[in-house]
Wavefront OBJ file of the C-alpha trace (Angstrom):
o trace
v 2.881 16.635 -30.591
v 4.214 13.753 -28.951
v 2.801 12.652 -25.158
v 4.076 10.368 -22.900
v 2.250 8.907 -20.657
v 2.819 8.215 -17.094
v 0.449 6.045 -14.670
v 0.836 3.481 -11.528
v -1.660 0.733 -13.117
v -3.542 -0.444 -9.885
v -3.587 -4.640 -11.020
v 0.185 -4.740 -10.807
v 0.325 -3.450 -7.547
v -2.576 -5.507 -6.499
v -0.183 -8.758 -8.232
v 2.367 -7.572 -6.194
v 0.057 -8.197 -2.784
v -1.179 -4.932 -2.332
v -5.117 -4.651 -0.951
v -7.807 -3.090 -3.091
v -7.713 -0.026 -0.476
v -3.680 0.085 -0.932
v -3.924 0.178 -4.305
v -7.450 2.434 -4.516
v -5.602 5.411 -6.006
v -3.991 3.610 -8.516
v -5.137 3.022 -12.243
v -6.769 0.430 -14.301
v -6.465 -0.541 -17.245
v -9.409 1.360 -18.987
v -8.676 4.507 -17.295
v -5.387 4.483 -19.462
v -7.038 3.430 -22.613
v -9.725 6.087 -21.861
v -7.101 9.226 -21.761
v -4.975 7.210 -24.437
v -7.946 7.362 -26.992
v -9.479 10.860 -26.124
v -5.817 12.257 -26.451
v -6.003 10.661 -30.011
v -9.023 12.089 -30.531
v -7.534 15.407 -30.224
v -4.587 14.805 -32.522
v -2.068 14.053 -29.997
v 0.803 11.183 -30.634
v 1.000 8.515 -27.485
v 3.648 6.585 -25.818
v 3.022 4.528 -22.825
v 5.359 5.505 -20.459
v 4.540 3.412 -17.170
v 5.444 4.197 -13.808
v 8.118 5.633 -12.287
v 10.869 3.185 -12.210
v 9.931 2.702 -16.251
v 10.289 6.466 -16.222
v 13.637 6.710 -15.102
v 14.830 4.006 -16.824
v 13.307 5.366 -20.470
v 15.085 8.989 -19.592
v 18.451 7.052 -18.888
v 17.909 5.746 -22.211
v 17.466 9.331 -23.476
v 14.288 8.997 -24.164
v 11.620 12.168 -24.621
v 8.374 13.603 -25.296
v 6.832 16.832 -26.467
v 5.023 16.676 -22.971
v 4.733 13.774 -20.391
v 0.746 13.223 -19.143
v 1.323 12.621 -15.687
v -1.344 10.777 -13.632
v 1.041 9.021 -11.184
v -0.347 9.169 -7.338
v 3.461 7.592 -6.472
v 3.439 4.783 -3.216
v 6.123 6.268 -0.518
v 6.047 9.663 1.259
v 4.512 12.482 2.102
v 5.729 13.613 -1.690
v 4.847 10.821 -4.045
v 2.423 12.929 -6.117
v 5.683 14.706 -6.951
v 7.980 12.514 -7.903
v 7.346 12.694 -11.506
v 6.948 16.256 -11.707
v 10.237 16.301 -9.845
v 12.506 13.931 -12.408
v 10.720 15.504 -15.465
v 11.858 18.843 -14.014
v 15.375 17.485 -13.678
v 15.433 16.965 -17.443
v 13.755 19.715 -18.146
v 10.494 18.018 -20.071
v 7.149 19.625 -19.418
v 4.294 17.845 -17.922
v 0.645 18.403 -17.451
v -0.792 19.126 -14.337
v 0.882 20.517 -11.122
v 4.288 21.086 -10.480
v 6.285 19.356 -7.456
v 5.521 22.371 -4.708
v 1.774 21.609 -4.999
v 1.602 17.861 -5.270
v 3.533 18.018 -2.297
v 1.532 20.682 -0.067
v -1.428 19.753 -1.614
v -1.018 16.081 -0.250
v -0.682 17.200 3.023
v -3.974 18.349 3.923
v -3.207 20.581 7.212
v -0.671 22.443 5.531
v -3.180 22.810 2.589
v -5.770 23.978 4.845
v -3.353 26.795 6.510
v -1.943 28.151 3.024
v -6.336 28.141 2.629
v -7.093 29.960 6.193
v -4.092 32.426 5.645
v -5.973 33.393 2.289
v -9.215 34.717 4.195
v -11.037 31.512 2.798
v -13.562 29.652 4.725
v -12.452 25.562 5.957
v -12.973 23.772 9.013
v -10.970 24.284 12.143
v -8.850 21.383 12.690
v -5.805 20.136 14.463
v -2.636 17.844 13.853
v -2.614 14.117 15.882
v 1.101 13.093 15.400
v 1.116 11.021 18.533
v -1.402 9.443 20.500
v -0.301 12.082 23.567
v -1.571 14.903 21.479
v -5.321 13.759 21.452
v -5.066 14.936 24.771
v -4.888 18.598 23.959
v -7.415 18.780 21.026
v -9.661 21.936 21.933
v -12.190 21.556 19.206
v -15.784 21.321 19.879
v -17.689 18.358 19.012
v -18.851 16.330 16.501
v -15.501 15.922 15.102
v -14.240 14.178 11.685
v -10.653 12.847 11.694
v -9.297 11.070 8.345
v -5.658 10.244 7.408
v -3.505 13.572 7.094
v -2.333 12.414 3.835
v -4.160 9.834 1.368
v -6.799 10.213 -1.421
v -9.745 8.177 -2.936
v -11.724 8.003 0.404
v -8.922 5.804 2.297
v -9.139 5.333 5.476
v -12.521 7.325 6.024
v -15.482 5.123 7.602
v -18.260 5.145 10.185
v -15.536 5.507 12.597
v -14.599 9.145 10.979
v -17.680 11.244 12.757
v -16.795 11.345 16.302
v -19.219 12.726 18.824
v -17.052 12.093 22.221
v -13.252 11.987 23.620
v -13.978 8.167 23.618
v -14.520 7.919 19.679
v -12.058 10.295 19.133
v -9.291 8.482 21.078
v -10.411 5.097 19.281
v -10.504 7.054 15.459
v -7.116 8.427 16.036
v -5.067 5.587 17.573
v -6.583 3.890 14.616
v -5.517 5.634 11.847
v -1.843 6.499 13.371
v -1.639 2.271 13.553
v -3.058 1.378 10.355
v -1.947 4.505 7.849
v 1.375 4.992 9.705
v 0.814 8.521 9.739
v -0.914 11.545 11.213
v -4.393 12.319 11.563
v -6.602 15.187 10.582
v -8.992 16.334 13.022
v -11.523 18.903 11.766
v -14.666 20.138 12.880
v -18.004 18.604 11.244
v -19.924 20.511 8.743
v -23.117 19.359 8.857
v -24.238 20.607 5.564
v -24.348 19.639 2.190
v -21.483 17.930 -0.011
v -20.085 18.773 -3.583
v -17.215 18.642 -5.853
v -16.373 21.173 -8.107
v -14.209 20.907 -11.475
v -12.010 23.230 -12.068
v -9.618 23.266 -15.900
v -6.698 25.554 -16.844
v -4.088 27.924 -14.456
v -4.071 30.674 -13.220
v -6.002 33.342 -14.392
v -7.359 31.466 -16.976
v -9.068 28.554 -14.811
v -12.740 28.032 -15.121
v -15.119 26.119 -13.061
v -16.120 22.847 -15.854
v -19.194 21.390 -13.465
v -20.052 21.131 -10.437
v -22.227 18.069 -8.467
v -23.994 17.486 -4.763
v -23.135 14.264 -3.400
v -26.236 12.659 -1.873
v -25.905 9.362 0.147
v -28.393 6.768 -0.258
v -29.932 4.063 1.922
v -27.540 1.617 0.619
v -24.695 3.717 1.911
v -22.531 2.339 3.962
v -21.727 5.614 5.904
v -22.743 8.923 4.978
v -19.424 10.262 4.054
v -17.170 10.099 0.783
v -15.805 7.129 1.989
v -13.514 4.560 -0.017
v -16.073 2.030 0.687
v -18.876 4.077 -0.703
v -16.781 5.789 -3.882
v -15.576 1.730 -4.286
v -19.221 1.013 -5.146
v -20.857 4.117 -5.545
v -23.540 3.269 -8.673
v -25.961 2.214 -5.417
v -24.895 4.157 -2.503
v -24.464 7.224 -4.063
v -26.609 9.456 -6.254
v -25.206 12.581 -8.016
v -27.178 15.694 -8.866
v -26.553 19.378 -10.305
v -27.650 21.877 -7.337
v -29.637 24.850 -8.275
v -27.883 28.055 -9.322
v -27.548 30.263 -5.905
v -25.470 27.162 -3.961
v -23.785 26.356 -7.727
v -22.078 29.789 -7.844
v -21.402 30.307 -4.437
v -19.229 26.709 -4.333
v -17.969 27.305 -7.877
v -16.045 30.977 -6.129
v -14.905 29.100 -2.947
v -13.700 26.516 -5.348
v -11.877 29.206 -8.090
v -10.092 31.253 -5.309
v -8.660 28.197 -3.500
v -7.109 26.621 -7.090
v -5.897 30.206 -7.306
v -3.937 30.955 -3.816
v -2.865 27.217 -4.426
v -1.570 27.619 -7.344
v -3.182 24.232 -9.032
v -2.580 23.795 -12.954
v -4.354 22.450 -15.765
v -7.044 20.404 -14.362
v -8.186 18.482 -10.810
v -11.455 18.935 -8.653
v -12.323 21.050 -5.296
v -14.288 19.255 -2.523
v -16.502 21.864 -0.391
v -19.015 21.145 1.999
v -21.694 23.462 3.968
v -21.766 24.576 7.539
v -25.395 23.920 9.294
v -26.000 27.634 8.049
v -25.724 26.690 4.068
v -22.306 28.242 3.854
v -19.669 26.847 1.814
v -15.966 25.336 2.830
v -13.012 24.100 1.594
v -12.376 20.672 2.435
v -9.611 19.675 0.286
v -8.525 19.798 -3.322
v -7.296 17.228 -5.454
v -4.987 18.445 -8.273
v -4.434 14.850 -9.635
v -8.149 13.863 -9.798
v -9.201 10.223 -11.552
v -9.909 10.376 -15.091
v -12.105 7.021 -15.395
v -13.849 7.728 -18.407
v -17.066 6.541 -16.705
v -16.353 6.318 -12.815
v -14.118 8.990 -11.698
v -15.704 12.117 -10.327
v -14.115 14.452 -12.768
v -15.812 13.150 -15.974
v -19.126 12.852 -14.397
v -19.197 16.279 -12.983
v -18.299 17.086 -16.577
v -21.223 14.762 -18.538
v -24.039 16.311 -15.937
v -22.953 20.129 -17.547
v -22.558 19.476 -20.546
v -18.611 18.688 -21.350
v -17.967 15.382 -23.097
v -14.969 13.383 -21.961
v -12.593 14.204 -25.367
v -13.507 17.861 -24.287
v -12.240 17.845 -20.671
v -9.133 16.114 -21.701
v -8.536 18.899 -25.038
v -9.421 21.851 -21.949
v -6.679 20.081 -19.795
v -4.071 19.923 -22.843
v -5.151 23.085 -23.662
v -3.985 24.734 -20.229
v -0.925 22.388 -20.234
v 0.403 23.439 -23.993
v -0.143 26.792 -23.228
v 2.553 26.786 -20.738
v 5.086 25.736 -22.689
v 5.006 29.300 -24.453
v 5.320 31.035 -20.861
l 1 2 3 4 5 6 7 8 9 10 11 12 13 14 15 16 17 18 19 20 21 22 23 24 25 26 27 28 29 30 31 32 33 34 35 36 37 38 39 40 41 42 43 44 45 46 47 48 49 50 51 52 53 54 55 56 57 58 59 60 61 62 63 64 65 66 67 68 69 70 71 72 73 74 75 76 77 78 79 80 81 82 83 84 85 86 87 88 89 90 91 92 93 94 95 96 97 98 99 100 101 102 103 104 105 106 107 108 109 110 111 112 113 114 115 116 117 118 119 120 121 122 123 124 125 126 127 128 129 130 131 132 133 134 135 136 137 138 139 140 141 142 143 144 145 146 147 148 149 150 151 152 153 154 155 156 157 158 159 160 161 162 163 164 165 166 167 168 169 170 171 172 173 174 175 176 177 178 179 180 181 182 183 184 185 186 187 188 189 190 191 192 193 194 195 196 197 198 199 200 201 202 203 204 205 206 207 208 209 210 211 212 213 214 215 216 217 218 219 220 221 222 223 224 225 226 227 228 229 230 231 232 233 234 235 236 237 238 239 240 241 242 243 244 245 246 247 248 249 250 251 252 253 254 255 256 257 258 259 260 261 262 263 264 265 266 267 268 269 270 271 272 273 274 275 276 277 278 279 280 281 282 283 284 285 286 287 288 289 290 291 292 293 294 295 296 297 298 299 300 301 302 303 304 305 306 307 308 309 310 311 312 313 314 315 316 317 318 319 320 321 322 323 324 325
């Protein structure tokens, strides 16, 4: 079977003049030979496919694959995750990973968090800031935790994040509307303890492949999953599998959220713990890194047990399947 491969490599961006925090969800280099190799490994044919633009232009040429690997995050809009999904639709090749719907709510972490809250499941209450006028009539209880409504890899979340008073939450939120050009989450601050969970395959047929506690060192800048912190995280951060009774309880949250949002194939579920030991959602990332050796799915995966080869065969696995549906 023949796989394409699509990707937004991070040092031709940063060429191009972009910061290391503009380009933090992007690729490098080894990250594509990583996937490139253990897709080799389990007898798939690659082709470098390149970004979108290179995308586009290869389909114009009639180009095709048996099935594209998608890991492009995309650079404009509230629906960049799905812009690949979206043009391999349009000529009708299959992809791995999630389709166009739930790169696009997924992204946008209110709407994510209502499709979540309509399903009975447990997040934090939160509201919208679109303009600075609507700090004004935010009626949660403080401490607070406001982050960009829409990025990934820890952007734009910093000491500045847990807010304690109208003050701090005034300065967080003009902040982020100035600097990330768009709106703010607000959500109330779980005190509790933090893990991500990762979760391969669709559907019915999803299963929990490891799941970690984040614990914050001294050297920590902040004590949040911070782009700062997950930028440098062999010191600040230390990783650890929780015992069994906390394990299961995050690994159901986790399950029933990839369910009701209808994830595919392979990604991660962030949860985090009220004051009382109980379990949220936080958010879910359905295009989670694959660094071999840095990205948060693979280590999840090497602390139970599942080598890197075997993550990627589960996620192929769950993609190929599909194409039989």
């Amino acid at each position: 079977m023949k796989v394409g491969l699509t990707f937004d490599l991070k040092s031709e961006y940063i060429k191009m003049g972009f910061t290391s925090e503009e380009a933090a969800e992007f690729d490098k280099e080894d990250t594509i030979e990583g996937i490139e190799k253990a897709l080799q490994f389990n007898g798939y044919e690659t082709e470098r496919i390149g970004h979108i633009k290179q995308l586009a232009a290869s389909l114009v040429e009639g180009k095709k694959w048996d099935i594209v690997f998608n890991i492009c995050e995309g650079f404009y809009g509230i629906g960049r995750e799905a812009q690949v999904p979206a043009l391999l639709d349009a000529y009708n090749i299959p992809y791995v990973f999630s389709n166009p719907l739930v790169l696009s709510l997924t992204l946008h972490k209110a709407m994510t968090k209502r499709v979540i809250r309509d399903a009975g499941l447990a997040t934090p209450d939160f509201f919208v800031v679109y303009k600075p006028e609507d700090i004004e009539n935010i009626n949660l209880t403080f401490p607070l935790f406001a982050k960009p409504l829409a990025e990934g890899t820890g952007k734009g979340i910093n000491q500045h994040s847990f807010i304690n008073n109208q003050q701090e939450l005034k300065n967080a939120c003009l902040n982020i509307l100035e600097r990330f050009k768009q709106p703010v989450l607000v959500e109330k601050y779980l005190s509790g303890r933090e893990f991500t969970v990762g979760i391969t395959g669709t559907g019915k047929n999803a299963e929990c492949v490891g799941l970690m506690e984040v614990i914050y060192t001294k050297n920590a800048k902040n004590k949040f999953y911070s782009f700062e912190n997950k930028d440098k995280y062999e010191d600040k951060i230390k990783y650890s599998v929780p015992e069994p009774e906390i394990y299961e309880k995050c690994k159901i949250l986790a399950l029933k959220a990839w369910a009701v949002l209808e994830c595919e194939d392979g990604g991660r579920v962030d949860v985090r713990c009220d004051e009382f030991g109980e379990p949220s959602f936080i958010e879910v990332n359905p295009l989670a890194g694959l660094n071999p050796i840095h990205s948060d799915l693979p280590i999840l995966s090497r602390f139970n047990s599942v080598s890197y080869e075997e993550l990627i065969k589960r996620i192929m696995d769950s993609a190929v399947k599909k194409l039989g549906n």
